[in-house]
Structure formats: C-alpha cells, structure tokens
Residue frames relative to the residue before (quaternion, step in Angstrom):
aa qw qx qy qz dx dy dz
X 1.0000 0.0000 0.0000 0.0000 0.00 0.00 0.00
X 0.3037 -0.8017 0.4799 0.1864 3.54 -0.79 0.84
X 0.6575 -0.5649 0.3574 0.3476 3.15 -1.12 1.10
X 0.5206 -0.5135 0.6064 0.3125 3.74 -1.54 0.65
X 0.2107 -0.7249 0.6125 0.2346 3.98 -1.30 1.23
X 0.1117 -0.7199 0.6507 0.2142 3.58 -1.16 0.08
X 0.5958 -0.5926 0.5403 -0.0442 2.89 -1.83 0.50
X 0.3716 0.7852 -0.4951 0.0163 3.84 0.47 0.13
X 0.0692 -0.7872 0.5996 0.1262 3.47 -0.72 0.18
X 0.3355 -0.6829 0.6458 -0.0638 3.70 -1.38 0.69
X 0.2331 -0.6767 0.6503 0.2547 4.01 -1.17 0.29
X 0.7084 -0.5614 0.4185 0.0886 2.34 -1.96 -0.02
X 0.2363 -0.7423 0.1320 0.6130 3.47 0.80 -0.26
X 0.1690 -0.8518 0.4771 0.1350 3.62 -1.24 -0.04
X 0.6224 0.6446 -0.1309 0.4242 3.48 -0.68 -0.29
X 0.4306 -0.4767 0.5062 0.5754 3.77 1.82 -0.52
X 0.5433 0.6038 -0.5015 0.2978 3.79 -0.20 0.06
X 0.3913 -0.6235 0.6062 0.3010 3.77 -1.01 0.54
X 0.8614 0.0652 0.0078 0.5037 3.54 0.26 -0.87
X 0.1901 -0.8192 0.5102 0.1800 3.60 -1.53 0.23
X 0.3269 -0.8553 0.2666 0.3010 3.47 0.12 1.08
X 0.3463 0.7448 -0.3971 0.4093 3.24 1.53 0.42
X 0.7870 0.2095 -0.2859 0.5050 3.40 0.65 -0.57
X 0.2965 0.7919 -0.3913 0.3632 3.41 1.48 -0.43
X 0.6698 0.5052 -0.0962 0.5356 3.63 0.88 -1.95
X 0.7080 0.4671 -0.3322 0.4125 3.49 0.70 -0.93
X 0.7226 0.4352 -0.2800 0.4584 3.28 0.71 -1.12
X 0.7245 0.4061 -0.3666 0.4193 3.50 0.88 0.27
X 0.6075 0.4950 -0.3674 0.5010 3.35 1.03 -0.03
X 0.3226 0.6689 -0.3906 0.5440 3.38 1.49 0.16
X 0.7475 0.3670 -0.2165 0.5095 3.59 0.16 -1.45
X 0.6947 0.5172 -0.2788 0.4149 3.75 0.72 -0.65
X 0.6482 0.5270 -0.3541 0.4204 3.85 0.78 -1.51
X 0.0604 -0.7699 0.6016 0.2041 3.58 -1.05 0.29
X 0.2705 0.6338 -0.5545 0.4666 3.59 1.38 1.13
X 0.5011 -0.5529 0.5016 0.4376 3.43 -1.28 0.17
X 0.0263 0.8712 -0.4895 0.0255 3.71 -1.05 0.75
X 0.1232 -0.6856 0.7016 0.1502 3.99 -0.75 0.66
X 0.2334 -0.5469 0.8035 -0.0278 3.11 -1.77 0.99
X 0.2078 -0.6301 0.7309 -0.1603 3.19 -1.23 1.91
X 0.1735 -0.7924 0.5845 0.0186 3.12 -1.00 1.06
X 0.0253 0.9141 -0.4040 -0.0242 3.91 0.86 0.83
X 0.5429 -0.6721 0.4308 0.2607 3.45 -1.26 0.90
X 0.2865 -0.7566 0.5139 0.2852 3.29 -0.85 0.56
X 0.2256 0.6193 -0.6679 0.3457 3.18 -0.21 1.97
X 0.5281 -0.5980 0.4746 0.3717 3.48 -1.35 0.28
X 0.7606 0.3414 -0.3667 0.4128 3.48 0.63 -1.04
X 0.9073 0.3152 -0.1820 0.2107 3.66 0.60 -1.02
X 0.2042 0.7252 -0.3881 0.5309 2.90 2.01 0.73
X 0.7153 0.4247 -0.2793 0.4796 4.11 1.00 -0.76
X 0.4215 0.5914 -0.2504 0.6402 3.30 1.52 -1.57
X 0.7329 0.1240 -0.2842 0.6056 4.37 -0.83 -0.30
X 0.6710 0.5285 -0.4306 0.2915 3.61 -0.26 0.01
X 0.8392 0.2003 -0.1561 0.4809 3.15 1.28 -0.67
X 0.4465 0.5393 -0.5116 0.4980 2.82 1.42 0.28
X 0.5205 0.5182 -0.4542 0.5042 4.49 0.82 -0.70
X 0.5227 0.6628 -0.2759 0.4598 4.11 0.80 -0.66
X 0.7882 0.3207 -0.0574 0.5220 3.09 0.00 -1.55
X 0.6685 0.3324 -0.2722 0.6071 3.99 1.13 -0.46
X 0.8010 0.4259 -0.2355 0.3486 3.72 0.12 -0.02
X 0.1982 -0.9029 0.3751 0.0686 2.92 1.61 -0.58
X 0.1592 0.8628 -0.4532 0.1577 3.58 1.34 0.88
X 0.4164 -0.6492 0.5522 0.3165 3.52 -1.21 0.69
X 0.7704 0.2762 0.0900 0.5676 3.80 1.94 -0.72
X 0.0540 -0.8132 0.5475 -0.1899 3.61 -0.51 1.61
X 0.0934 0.7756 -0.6041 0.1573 3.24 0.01 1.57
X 0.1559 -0.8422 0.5141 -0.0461 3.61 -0.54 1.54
X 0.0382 0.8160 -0.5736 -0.0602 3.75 -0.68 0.98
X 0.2796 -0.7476 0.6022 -0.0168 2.73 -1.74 0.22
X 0.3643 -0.8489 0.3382 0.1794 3.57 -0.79 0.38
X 0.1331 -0.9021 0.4021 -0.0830 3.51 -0.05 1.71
X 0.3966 -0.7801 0.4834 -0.0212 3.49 -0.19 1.64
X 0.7569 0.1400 -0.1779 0.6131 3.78 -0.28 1.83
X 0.5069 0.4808 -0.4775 0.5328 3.74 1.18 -0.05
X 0.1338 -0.7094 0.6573 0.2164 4.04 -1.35 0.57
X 0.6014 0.6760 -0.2134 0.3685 3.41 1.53 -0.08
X 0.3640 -0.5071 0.6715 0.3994 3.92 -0.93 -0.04
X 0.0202 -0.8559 0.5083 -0.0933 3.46 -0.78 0.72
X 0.0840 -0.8176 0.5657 -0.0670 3.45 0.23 1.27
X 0.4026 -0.7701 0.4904 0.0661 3.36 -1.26 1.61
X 0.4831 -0.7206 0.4892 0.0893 3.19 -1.07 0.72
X 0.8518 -0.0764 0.1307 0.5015 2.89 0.29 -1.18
X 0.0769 -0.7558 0.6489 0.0422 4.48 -0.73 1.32
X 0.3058 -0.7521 0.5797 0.0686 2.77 -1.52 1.75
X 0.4610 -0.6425 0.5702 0.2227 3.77 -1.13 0.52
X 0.4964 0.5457 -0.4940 0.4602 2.94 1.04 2.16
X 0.1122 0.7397 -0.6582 -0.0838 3.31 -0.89 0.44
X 0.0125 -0.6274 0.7687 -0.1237 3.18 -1.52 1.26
X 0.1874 -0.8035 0.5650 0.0059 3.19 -0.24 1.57
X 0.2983 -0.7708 0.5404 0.1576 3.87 -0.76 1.38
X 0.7289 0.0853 -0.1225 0.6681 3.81 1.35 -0.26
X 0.4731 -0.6974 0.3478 0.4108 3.37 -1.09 0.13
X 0.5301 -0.6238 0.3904 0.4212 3.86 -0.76 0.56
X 0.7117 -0.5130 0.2406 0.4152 3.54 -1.38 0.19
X 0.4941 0.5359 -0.5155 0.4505 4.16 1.21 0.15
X 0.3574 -0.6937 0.4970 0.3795 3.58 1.34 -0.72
X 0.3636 0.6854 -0.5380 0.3296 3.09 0.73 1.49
X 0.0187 -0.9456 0.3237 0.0267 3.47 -0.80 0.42
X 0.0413 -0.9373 0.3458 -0.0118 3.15 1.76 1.45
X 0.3570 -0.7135 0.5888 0.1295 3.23 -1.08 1.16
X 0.8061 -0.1323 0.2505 0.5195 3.77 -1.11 0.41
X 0.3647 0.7519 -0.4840 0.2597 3.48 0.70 1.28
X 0.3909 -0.6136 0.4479 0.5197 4.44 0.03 0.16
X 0.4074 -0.6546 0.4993 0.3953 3.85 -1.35 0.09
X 0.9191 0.0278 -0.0942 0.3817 3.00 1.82 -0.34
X 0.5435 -0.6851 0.2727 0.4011 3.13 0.62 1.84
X 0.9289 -0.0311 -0.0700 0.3623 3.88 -0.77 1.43
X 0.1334 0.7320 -0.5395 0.3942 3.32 1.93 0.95
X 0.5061 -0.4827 0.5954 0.3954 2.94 -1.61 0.07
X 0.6317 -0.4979 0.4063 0.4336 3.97 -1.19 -0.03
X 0.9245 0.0145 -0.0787 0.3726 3.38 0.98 -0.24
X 0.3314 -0.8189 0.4635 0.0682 3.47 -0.62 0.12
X 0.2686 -0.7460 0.5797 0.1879 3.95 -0.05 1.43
X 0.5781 -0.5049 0.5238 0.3694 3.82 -1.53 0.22
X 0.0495 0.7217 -0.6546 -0.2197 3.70 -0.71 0.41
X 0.1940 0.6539 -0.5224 0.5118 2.99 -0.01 2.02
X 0.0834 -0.6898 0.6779 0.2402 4.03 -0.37 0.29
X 0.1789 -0.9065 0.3823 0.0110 3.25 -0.29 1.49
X 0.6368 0.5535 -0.3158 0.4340 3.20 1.85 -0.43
X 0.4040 0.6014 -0.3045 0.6184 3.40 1.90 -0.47
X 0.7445 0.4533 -0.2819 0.4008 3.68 0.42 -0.41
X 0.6147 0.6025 -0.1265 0.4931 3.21 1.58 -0.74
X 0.6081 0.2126 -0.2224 0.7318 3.61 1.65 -0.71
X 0.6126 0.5152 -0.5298 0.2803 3.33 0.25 0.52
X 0.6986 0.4484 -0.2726 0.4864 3.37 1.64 -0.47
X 0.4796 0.6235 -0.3512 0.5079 3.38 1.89 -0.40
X 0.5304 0.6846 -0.3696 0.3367 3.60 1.28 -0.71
X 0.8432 0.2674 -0.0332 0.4651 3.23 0.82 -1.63
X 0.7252 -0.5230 0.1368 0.4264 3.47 1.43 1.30
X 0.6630 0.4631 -0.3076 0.5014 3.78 1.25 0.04
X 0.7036 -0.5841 0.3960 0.0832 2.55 -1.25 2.00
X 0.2570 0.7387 -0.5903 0.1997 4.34 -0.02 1.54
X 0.0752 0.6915 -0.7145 0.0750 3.48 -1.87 0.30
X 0.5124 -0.6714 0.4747 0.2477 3.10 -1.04 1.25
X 0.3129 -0.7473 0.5862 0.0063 3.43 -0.93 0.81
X 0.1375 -0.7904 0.5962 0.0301 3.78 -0.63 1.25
X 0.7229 0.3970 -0.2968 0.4814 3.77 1.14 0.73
X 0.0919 0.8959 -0.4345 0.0122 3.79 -0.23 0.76
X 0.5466 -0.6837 0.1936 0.4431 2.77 2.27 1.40
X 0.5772 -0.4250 0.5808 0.3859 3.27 -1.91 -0.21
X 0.6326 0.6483 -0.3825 0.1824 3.78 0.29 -0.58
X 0.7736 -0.3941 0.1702 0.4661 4.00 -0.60 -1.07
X 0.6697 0.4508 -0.3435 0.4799 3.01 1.84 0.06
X 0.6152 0.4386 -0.4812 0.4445 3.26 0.95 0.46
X 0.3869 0.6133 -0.4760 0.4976 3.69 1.43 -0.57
X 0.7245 0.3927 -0.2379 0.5140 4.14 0.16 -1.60
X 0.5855 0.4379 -0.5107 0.4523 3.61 0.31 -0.30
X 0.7021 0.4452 -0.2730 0.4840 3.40 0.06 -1.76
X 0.7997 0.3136 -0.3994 0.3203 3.98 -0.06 -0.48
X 0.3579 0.7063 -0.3336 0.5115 3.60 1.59 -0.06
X 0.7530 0.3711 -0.1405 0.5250 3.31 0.24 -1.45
X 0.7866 0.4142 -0.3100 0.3371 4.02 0.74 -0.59
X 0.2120 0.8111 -0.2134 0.5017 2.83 2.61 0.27
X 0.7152 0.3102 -0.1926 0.5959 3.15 0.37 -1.71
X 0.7391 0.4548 -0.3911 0.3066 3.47 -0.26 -1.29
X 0.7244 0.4911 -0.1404 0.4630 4.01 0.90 -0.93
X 0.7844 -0.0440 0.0156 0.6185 3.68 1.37 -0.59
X 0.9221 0.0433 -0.1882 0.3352 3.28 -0.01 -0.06
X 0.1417 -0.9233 0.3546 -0.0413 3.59 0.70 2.00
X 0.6249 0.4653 -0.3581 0.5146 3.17 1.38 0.49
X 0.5718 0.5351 -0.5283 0.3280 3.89 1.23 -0.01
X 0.3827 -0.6813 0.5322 0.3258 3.43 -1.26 -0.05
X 0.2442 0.8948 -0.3729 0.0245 3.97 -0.62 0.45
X 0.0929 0.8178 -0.5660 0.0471 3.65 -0.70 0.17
X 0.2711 -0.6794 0.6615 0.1652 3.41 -1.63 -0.25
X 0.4873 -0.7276 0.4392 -0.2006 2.13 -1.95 1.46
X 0.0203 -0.9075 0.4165 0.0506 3.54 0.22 0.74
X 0.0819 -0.7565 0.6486 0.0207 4.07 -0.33 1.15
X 0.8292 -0.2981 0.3999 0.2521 3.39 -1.96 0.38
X 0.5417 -0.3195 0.6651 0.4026 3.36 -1.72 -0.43
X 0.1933 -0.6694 0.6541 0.2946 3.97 -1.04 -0.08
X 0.7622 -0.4912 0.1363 0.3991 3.52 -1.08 0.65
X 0.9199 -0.0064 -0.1951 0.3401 3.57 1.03 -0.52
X 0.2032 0.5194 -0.7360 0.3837 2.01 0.24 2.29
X 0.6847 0.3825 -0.3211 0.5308 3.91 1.36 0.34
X 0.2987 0.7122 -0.6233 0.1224 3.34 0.58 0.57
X 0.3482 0.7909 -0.3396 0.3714 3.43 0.64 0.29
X 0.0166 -0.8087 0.5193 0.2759 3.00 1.72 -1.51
X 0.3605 0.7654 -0.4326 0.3115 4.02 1.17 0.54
X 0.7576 0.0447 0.0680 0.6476 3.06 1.02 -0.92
X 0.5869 -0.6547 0.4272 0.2109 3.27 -2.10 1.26
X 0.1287 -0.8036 0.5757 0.0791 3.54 -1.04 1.35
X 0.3885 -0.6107 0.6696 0.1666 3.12 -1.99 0.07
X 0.1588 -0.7812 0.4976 0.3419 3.60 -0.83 -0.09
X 0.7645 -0.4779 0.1901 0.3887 3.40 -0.69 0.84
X 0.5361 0.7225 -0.1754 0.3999 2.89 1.54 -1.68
X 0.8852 0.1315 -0.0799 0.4390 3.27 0.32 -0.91
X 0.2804 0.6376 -0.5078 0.5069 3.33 1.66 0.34
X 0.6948 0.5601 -0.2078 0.4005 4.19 1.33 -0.93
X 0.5117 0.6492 -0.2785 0.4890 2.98 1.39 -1.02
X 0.6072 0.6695 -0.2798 0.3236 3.58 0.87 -1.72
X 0.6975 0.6484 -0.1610 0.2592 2.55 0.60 -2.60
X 0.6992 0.5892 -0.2036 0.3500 2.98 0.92 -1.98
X 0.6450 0.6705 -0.1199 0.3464 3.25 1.22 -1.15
X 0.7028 0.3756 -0.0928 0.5969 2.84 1.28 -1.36
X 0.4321 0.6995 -0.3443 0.4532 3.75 1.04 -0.10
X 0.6705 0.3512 -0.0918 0.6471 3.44 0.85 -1.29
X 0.5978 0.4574 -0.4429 0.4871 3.61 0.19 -0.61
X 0.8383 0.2392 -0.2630 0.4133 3.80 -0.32 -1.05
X 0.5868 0.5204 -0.4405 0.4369 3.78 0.93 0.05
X 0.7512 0.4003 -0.3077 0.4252 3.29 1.08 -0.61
X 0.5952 0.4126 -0.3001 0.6208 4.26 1.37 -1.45
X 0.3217 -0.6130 0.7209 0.0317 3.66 -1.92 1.09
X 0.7247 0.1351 -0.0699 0.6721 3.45 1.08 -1.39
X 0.3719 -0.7373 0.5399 0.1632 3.08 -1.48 1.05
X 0.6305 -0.6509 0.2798 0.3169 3.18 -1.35 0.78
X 0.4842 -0.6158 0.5393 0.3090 3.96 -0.94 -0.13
X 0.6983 0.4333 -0.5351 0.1955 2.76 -0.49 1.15
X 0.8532 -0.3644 0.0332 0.3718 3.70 -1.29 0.52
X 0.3338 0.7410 -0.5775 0.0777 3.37 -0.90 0.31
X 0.4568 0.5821 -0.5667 0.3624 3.48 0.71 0.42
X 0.2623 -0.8324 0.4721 0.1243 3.15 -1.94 -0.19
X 0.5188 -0.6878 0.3267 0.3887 3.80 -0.31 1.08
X 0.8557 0.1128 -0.1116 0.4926 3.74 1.02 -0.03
C-alpha cells in the first residue's frame, strides 16, 4: 500500500518582515514527516498565491493540504474553520494589490467549512504540548483568500482531498519587543506533524468544545 502524499505550504514574508514563520514551520516539518511530502512556498499575493497553489495540487497529487500562514496577536496554533468568499484587503499584498470588498471567487458560495476534522486537529497539537484552538476567522487578507480558494478546489475538483489552514504566531524574533505573543517555529513543527497524522487518519471529528459566545 502506498504511502498517503501531503501538501504543506508556508508564505512568504510580508508586511516589512525578514522572515515568516509560516514557512519556517513548514520547512521543518518536512525534515520530520516520514510520509511523502512537497513544501510550496506561496507568495503573499491574491492572484498568484491561487495560480501556485493549484498548480503544487495538480503536480503533487496529495491525499492532504495543510496551508499556513502568519497571524499577528494570536499566542496560539490556530486552525480555521470556516473561509469566506471575501477579500477586503487592510494593506496591500506584496504584487501591490489591494482589493476592496471584492469575492475570491466570482459565484462561490459565501462560504466554505474546513474539510479537515479540525477539533481532532486541535487536541492533536494540544497533545504534544503546543498551545491550539480552532479559529472561526481567517480574515479578509491572503490567508483567507488561499484558504477559501483551496477549499473551492476540493468542493469543484478534487472531492476526495482533505485540506485547511492554519494560522501560527510571530516566532520570537520577530517579538523581541516582548509586544506581541510568539511561537517558535520549532514547535509550530512539532504541531504540524501531529496534526498531519491526525487528519489523514480521523474522517469524523470529535465532540467537543470549541465554539465561542462572541
């Protein structure tokens, strides 16, 4: 029987940053997974961030597509739930685009669930001592644009992949400041790994809390 492929992807940096610990994490859970795996490094643009995304898809042929991203003020690993077929872009991305209340994809539906068992993913990274919680917001920006075009992927061509996105911290120095709450890549990898096996192996996710009263 042949091994299950995955799929991670990571950004670039953006925003004035030197580095993004999003791909940072990727490229180490790479060194760790003993599953076959490609590691996509995607721009943080709206259009060609989708445009490399499916084209890594359509060449890899994963059974699993776990996409991150990097989410300033989060102290958590933070797996999304749910990508809306919005973009409102609060800065422009690195093509210098800057779409206002625009769809990611002309006649999508408004939204898109994770096909991911995400709360199973969440104690799966809580399992191995990193700090996770499921997350009902994956902004207006490029990771919710890459979530939402991922997810319109599966639903439109490929109804057997599993996928979602993933949102990690600042790493530490990018907080030396002590302003804002970090992770270290490192164990942003550790997670990954975790969660990697978790959603290849759970179909139905587990019961138990993770909503929120606001």
């Amino acid at each position: 029987m042949s091994l299950p492929k995955v799929l991670l992807t990571g950004f670039e940096p953006f925003g004035g940053e030197q580095t993004n610990p999003s791909w940072e994490a990727v490229e180490l859970a790479c060194e760790r997974l003993s599953l076959p795996t490609t590691a996509v490094e995607l721009p943080v643009s709206f259009a060609d961030s989708a445009l490399q995304l499916r084209e890594a898809i359509a060449t890899a042929q994963p059974d699993l597509v776990l996409c991150l991203g990097q989410a300033a003020g989060r102290a958590a690993l933070t797996i999304e739930r749910v990508a809306l077929n919005l973009i409102d872009a609060p800065i422009p991305d690195n093509a210098q685009a800057q779409p206002i209340d625009e769809p990611v994809v002309a006649q999508g539906p408004a939204a898109y669930f994770a096909a991911l068992p995400v709360k199973a993913c969440v104690e799966a990274s809580r399992a191995v001592g990193v700090p996770a919680a499921a997350s009902l917001t994956a902004g207006t920006y490029v990771c919710n644009s890459t979530f939402y075009y991922l997810s319109h992927l599966i639903a439109t061509e490929y109804p057997s992949l599993k996928g979602g996105f993933i949102h990690v911290p600042l790493s530490p120095k990018q907080g030396i400041d002590g302003g804002q709450a970090t992770l270290d890549p490192s164990a942003v990898a550790t997670a990954l790994v975790a969660i990697v096996h978790t959603a290849l192996r759970v179909d139905t996710d587990i019961a138990s809390t993770g909503g929120q009263t606001h």
